[in-house]
NUGU-584919 format. One line per field, with one value per residue (C-alpha): x, y, z; residue number from 1. Coordinates in nm, 3 decimals. Example, Ala and Ser with C-alpha at 12.3 -4.5 7.8 and 13.67 -1.06 7.14 Angstrom:
NUGU-584919
px 1.230  1.367;
py -0.450  -0.106;
pz 0.780  0.714;
resi 1  2;
***
This chain:
NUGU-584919
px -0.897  -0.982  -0.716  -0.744  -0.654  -0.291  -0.346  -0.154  0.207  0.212  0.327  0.636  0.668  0.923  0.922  1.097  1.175  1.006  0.816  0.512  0.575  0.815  0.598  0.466  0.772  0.927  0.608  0.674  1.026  0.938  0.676  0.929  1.165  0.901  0.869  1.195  1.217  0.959  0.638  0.278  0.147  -0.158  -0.028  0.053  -0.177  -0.064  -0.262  -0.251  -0.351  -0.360  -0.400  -0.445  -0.198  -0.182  -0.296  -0.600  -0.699  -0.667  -0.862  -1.132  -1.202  -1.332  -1.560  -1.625  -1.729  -1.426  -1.195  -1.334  -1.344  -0.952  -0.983  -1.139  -1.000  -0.630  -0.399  -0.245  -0.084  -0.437  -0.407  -0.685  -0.721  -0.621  -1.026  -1.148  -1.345  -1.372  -1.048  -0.942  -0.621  -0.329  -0.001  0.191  0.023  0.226  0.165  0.219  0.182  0.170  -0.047  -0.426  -0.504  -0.353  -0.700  -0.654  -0.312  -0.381  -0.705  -0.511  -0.223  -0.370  -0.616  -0.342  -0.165  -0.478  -0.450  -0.126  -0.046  0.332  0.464  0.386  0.576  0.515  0.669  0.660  0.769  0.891  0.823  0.440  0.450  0.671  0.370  0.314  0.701  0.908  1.182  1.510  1.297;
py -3.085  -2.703  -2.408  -2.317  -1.931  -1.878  -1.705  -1.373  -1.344  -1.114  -0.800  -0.722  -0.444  -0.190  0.058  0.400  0.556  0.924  1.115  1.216  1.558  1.426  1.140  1.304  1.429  1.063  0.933  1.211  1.092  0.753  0.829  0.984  0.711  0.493  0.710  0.693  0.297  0.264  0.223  0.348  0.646  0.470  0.177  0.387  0.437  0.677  0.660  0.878  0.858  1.199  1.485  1.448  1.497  1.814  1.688  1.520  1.825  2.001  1.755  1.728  2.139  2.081  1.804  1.431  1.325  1.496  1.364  0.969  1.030  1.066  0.754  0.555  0.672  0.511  0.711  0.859  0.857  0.880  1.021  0.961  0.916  0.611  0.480  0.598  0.315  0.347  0.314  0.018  -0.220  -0.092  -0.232  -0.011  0.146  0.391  0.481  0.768  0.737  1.141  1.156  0.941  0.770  0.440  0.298  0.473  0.354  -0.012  -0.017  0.145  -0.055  -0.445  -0.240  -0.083  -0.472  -0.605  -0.350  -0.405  -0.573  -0.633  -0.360  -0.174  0.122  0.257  0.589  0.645  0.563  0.184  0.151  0.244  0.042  -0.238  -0.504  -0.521  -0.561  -0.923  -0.941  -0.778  -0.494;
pz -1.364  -1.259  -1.239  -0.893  -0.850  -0.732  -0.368  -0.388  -0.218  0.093  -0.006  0.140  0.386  0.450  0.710  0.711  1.012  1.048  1.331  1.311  1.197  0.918  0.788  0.499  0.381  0.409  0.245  -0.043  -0.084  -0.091  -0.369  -0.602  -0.583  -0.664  -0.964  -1.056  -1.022  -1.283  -1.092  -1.304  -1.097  -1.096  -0.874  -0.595  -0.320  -0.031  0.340  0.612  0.925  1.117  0.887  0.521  0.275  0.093  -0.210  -0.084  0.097  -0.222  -0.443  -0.219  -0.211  -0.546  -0.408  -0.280  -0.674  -0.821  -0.580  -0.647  -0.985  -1.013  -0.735  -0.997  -1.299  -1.149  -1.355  -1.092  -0.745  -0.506  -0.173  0.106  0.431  0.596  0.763  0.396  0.286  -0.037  -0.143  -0.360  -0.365  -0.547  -0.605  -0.356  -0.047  0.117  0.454  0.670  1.047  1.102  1.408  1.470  1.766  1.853  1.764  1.439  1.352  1.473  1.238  0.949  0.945  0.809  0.618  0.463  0.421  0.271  0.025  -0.087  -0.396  -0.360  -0.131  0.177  0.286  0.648  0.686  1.120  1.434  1.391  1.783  1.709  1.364  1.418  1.481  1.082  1.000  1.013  1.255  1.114  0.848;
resi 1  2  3  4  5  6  7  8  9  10  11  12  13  14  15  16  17  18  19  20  21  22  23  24  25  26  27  28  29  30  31  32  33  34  35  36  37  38  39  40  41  42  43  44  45  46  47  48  49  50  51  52  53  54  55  56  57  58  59  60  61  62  63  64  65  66  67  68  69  70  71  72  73  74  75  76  77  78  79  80  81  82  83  84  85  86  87  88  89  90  91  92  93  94  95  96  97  98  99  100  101  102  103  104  105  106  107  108  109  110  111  112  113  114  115  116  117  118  119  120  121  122  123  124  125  126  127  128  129  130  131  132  133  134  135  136  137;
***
């Protein structure tokens, strides 16, 4: 008899309400109570899916390798840009819906599910995001 590999539980999902213009700061919050639950800084992954998050814009002024070397590395929280490719599953994806096309945020989203170990956190407009969440979230 073979051990057939246990198919992973869908993450669960949470949404927190925020408008676009206030989506990073919810996705901020929800990254330091994350923190303070316990969570490795490495198993947090935060998207974004209109302009990018401070710290990514920071990171990548000192260039693409740089910036994928601290991807890669997965010590610590990693901030990118929701249609990057590159970017690998972590245990918690954090979302923020601040701005993007409707194309943009409907691609993002179930890439951002797939990537998800155990939790996904959309911080927007639950109108615009509430497609990925189960009745009553």
């Amino acid at each position: 008899m073979t051990d057939a590999p246990v198919p992973a539980a869908d993450p669960q999902v949470q949404v927190i309400p925020a408008s676009p213009q206030g989506a990073l700061d919810a996705v901020d919050e929800a990254v330091d109570l994350l923190l303070d639950s316990g969570r490795e800084p490495g198993e947090i992954l935060v998207l974004t899916t209109g302009e990018q998050h401070p710290w990514a814009a920071h990171e990548l002024s000192f260039g693409e390798a740089s910036y994928w070397a601290q991807h890669d590395a997965r010590d610590d929280v990693f901030y990118a840009s929701a249609d990057a490719g590159r970017v690998a599953r972590r245990q918690v994806v954090v979302v923020a819906v601040n701005g993007g096309s409707d194309a943009v945020v409907d691609g993002a989203l179930p890439k951002a599910l797939e990537r998800a170990g155990a939790l996904l956190i959309v911080c927007g407009d639950p109108q615009r995001v509430g497609i990925l969440a189960p009745a009553g979230v």
